[in-house]
C-alpha positions in Angstrom: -26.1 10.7 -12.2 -27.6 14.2 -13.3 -24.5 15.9 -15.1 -25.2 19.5 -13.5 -24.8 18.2 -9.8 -21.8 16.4 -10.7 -20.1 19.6 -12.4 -21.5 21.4 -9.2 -19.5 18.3 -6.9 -16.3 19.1 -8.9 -16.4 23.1 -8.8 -17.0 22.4 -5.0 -13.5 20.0 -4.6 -11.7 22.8 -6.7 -12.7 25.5 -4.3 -11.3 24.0 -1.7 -8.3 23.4 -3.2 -9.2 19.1 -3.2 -9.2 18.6 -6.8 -7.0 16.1 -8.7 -5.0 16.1 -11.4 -2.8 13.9 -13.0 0.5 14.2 -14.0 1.5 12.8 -17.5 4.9 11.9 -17.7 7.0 11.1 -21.0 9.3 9.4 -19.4 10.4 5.8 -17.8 10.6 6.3 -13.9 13.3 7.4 -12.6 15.3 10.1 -10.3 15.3 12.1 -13.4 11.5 12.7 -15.2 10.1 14.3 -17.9 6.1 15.7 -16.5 4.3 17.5 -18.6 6.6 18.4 -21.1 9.3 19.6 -18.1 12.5 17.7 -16.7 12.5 17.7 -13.1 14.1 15.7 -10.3 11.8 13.6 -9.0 11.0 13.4 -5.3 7.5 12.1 -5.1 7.5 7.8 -6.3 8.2 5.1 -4.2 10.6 3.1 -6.0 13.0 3.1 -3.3 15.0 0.5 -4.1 15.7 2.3 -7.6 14.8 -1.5 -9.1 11.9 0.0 -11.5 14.5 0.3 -14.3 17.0 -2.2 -13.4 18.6 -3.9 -16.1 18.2 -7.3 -14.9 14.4 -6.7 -14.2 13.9 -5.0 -17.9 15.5 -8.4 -19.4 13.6 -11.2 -16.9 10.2 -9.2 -18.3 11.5 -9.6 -21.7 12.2 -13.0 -21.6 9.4 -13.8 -19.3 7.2 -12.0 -22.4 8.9 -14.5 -24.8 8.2 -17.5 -23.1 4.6 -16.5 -21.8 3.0 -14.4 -23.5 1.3 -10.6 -22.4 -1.6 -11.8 -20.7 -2.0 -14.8 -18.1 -5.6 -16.0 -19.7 -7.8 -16.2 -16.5 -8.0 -16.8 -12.6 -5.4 -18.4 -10.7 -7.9 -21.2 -9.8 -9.2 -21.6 -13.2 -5.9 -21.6 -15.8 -3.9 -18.3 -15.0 -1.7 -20.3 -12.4 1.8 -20.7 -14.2 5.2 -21.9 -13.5 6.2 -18.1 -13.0 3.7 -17.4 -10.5 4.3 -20.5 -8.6 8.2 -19.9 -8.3 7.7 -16.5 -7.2 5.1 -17.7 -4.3 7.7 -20.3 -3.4 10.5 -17.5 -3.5 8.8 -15.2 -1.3 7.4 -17.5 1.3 11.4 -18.1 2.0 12.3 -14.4 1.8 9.6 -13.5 4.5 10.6 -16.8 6.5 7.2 -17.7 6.1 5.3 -21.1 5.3 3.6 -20.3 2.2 3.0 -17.2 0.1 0.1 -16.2 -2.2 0.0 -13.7 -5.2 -2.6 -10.7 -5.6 -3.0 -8.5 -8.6 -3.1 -5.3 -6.5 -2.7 -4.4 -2.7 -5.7 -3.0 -2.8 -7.1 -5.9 -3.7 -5.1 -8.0 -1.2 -6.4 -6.2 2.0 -10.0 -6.4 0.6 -9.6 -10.1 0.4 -7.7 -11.0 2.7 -9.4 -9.4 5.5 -13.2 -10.4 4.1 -11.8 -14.2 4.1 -10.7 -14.3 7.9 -13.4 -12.3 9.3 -17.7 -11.2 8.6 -20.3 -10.7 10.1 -20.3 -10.8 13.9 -16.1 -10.4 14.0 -14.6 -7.2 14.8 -11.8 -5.4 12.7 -9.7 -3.2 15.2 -7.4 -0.4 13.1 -5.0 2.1 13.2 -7.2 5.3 12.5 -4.5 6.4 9.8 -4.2 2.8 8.4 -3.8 2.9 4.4 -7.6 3.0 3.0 -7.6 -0.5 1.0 -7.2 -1.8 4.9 -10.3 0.4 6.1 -12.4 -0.4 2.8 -11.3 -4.0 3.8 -12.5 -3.6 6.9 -15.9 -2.3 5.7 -16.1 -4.8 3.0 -15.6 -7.8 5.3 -19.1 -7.2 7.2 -17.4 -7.5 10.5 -17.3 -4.6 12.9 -15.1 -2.2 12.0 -13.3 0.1 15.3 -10.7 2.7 14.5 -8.2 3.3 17.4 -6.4 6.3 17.7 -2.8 6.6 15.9 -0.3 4.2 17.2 -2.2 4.0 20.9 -1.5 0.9 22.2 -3.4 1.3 25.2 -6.6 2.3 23.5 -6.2 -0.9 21.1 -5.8 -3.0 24.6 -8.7 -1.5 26.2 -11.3 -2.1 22.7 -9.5 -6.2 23.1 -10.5 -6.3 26.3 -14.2 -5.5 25.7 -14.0 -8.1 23.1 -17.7 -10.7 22.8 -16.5 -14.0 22.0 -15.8 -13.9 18.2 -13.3 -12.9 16.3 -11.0 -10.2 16.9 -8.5 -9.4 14.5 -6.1 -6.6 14.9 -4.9 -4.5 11.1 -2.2 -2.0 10.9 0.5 -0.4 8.3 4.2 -1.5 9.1 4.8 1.6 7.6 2.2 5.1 7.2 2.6 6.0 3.8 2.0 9.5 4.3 3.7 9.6 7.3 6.8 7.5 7.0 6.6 6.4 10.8 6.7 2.6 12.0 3.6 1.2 13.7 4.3 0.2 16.9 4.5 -3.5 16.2 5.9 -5.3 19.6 3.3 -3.6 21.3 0.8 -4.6 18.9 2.0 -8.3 19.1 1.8 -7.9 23.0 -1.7 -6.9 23.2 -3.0 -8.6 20.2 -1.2 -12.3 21.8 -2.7 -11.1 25.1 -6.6 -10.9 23.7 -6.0 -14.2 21.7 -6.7 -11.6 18.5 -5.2 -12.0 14.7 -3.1 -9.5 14.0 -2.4 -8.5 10.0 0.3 -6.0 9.3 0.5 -4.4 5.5 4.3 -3.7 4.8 3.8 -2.0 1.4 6.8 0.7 2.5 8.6 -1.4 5.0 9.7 -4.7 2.7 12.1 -4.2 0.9 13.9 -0.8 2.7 13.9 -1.7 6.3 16.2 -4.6 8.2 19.4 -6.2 7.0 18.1 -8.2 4.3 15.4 -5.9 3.0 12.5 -8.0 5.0 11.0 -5.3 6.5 9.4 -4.0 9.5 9.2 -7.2 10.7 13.0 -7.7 10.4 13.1 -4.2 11.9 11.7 -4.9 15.3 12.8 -9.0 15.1 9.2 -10.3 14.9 8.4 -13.4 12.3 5.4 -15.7 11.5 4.4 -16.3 15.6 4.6 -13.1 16.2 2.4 -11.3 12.7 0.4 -14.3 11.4 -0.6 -12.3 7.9 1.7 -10.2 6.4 0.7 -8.3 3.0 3.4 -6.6 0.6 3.2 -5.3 -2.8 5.7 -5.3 -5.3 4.8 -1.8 -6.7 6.9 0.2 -4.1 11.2 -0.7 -3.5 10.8 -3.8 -6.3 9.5 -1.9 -8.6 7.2 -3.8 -10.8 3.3 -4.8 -10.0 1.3 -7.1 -8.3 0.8 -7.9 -4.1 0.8 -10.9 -2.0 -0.1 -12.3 1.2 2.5 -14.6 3.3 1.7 -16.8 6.4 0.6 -20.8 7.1 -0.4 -23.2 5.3 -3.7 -23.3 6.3 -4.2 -19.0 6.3 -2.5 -19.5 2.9 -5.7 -21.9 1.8 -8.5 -20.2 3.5 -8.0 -17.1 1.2 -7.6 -19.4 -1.8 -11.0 -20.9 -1.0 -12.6 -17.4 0.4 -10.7 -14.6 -0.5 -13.2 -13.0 -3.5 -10.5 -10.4 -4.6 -8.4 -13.5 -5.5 -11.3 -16.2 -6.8 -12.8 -13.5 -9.3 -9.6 -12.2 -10.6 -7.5 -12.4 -13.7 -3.7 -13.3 -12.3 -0.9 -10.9 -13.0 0.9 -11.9 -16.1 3.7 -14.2 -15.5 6.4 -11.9 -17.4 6.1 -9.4 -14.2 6.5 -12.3 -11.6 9.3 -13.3 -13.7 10.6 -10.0 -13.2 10.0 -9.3 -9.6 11.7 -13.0 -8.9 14.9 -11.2 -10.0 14.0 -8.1 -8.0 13.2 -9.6 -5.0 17.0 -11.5 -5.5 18.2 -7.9 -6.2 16.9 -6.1 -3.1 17.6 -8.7 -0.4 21.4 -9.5 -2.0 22.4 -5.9 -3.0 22.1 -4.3 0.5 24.1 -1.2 -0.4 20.8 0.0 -1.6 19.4 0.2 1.4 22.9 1.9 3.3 22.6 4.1 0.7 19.0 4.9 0.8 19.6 5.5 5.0 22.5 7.8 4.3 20.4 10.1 1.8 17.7 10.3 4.4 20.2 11.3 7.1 21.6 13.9 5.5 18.3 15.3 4.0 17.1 15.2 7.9 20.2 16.7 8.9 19.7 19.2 6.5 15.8 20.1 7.1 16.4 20.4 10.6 18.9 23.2 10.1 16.2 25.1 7.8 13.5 24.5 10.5 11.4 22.1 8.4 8.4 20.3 9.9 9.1 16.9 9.3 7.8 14.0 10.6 9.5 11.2 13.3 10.6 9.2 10.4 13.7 7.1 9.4 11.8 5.5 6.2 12.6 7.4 2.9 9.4 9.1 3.1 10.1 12.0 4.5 6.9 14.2 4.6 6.9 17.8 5.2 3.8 19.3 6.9 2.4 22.4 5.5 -0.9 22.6 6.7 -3.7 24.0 4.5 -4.4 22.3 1.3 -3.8 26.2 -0.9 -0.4 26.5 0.8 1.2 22.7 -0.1 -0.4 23.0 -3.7 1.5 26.6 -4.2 4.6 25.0 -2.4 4.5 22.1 -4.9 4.2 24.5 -7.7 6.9 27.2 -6.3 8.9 23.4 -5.8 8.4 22.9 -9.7 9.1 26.3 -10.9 12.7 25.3 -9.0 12.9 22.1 -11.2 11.7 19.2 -8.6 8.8 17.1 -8.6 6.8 16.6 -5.3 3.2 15.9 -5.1 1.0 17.8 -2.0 -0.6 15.3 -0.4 -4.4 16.7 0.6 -7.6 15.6 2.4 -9.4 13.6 2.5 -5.7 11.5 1.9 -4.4 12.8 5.1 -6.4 14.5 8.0 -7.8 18.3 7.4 -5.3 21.2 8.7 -1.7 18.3 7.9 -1.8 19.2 4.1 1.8 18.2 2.9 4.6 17.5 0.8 5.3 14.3 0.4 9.2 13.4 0.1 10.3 10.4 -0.9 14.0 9.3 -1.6 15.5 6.4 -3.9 18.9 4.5 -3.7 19.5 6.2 -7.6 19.3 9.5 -5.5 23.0 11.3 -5.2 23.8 13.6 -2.4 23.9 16.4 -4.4 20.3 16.0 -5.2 19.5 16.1 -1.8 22.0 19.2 -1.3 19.6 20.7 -4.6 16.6 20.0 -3.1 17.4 21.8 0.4 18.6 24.5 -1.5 15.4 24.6 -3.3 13.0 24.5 0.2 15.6 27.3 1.5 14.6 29.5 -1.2 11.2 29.3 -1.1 10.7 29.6 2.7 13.1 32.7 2.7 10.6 34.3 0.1 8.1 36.0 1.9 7.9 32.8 4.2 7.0 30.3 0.8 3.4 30.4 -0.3 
């Protein structure tokens, strides 16, 4: 494209306050960071579960690099299907008390496939209007009809089922909003969704992992299983803490998106050193379930905390914990003021999040201490009592 109108494009983003820019870090992830040159506490990643660093995970990808290699040479349907990769299907099909699992290379690239495999042209795909936007591109990408329904209303999802033509329906949604930290409203969405005879696919990228007793999710959460949410998506990039995605459910969902899932046909598998190490993870997160008591009682007591200051937070008992702002100038010199004070937290902007709910995304891990927490209120104290913050 002509270089002048794409300088023109970027002054325009920086104007209003929507420009990018990335953060380079020095340092392995952690609660502690080094980000451009600074230390800071960091309040902004997802690794929940504090597994990112875990000794046991650093070794299984060492080994795992000894005995395989870096790369995994191709497709899973052409030679890139290893031992490693196969374990770790079989592994989680059994921690999501499902019938079979299969691997992705990215979430992203999960909802795009998955969704074009199980519905085109003539379908309709029925979201959550806030849904995560690798399940609205996957929406658009499939051909079928996509229809957003407003946030979490049931009723309005019920009354788009019931106008349904004869073909496909199938229902998407977050277990999880990542920007908000609230919980879809999944029984309801079961309810309607079994009523209308309509699939129903629910992304737990921020639920597995953090929520239930055995790290399983939203699922777990509300008592719901295979019946219930035919296709379930995670990704192993948030409380595992390595890379890669998958899709659980039956046998024969399992083999329709090997044979039409593009996103998986056309794509190099991930190498077999990281399902090696998120084999141990996934161990580590559903055994050690003080991670997740732990990870509850840091977001009480941040809550606790907020709500004494007057913080806007959101209905959430996830550890993201977002705090609302409102206009994209006022969370970027928040999340400047907030590094000045030593912490890392990234304002979440438009197009991201809906126009006038710019915000401060806060996000807690199980390597967290309280004191952090106690620092960090301390911190938002200060800046709102200055001349009521930026």
């Amino acid at each position: 494209m002509n270089r002048v109108l794409l300088e023109k494009q970027l002054k325009e983003l920086e104007g209003r306050n929507l420009y990018r820019r990335r953060k380079i870090l020095q340092s392995a992830q952690g609660v502690r960071v080094t980000c451009n040159g600074v230390k800071l506490l960091n309040f902004c990643n997802n690794d929940y579960l504090g597994l990112a660093g875990h000794p046991k995970v650093i070794r299984a990808l060492k080994k795992g690099l000894d005995k395989w290699g870096v790369g995994s040479g191709s497709a899973h349907l052409v030679c890139g299907h290893g031992e490693a990769h196969h374990a770790l299907e079989d592994e989680l099909a059994q921690f999501t008390g499902r019938e079979r699992a299969l691997l992705f290379s990215t979430g992203y690239m999960a909802n795009l496939g998955v969704i074009s495999a199980l519905v085109g042209r003539g379908d309709r795909v029925l979201e959550d209007r806030l849904n995560h936007a690798s399940l609205l591109d996957g929406g658009i990408v499939s051909g079928a009809k996509l229809q957003r329904f407003k946030h979490a209303d049931v009723d309005a999802l019920a009354l788009s089922l019931s106008r349904s033509q004869g073909n496909k329906d199938l229902v998407v949604s977050d277990g999880v909003f990542s920007m908000d930290g609230t919980l879809a409203p999944l029984p309801d969405l079961v309810r309607v969704s079994k009523i209308a005879k309509a699939g129903l696919m629910i992304d737990d990228a921020h639920g597995l992992g953090v929520l239930g007793q055995g790290g399983k999710g939203t699922l777990e959460y509300f008592h719901l299983d295979q019946s219930d949410v035919p296709v379930l998506v995670g990704t192993f990039g948030k409380a595992f803490g390595t890379f890669g995605a998958f899709v659980a459910g039956s046998e024969a969902l399992i083999e329709t998106i090997i044979q039409r899932a593009r996103t998986y046909i056309y794509t190099t598998a991930i190498p077999p050193a990281i399902a090696e190490a998120t084999r141990v993870s996934l161990r580590l997160a559903e055994l050690e379930t003080w991670r997740r008591e732990k990870l509850q009682n840091l977001v009480c007591r941040f809550v606790q905390g907020a709500k004494q200051l007057g913080l806007s937070l959101m209905d959430s008992v996830t550890p993201i914990q977002p705090l609302l702002i409102g206009g994209s100038h006022e969370a970027l010199c928040f999340s400047d003021q907030m590094r000045s004070l030593g912490f890392l937290i990234s304002a979440i902007r438009p197009p991201t999040v809906p126009d006038g709910t710019a915000r401060l995304r806060i996000t807690f891990s199980a390597l967290h201490e309280e004191t952090q927490i106690d620092l960090l209120l301390e911190a938002l104290a200060n800046i709102l009592n200055k001349d009521g913050g930026c």
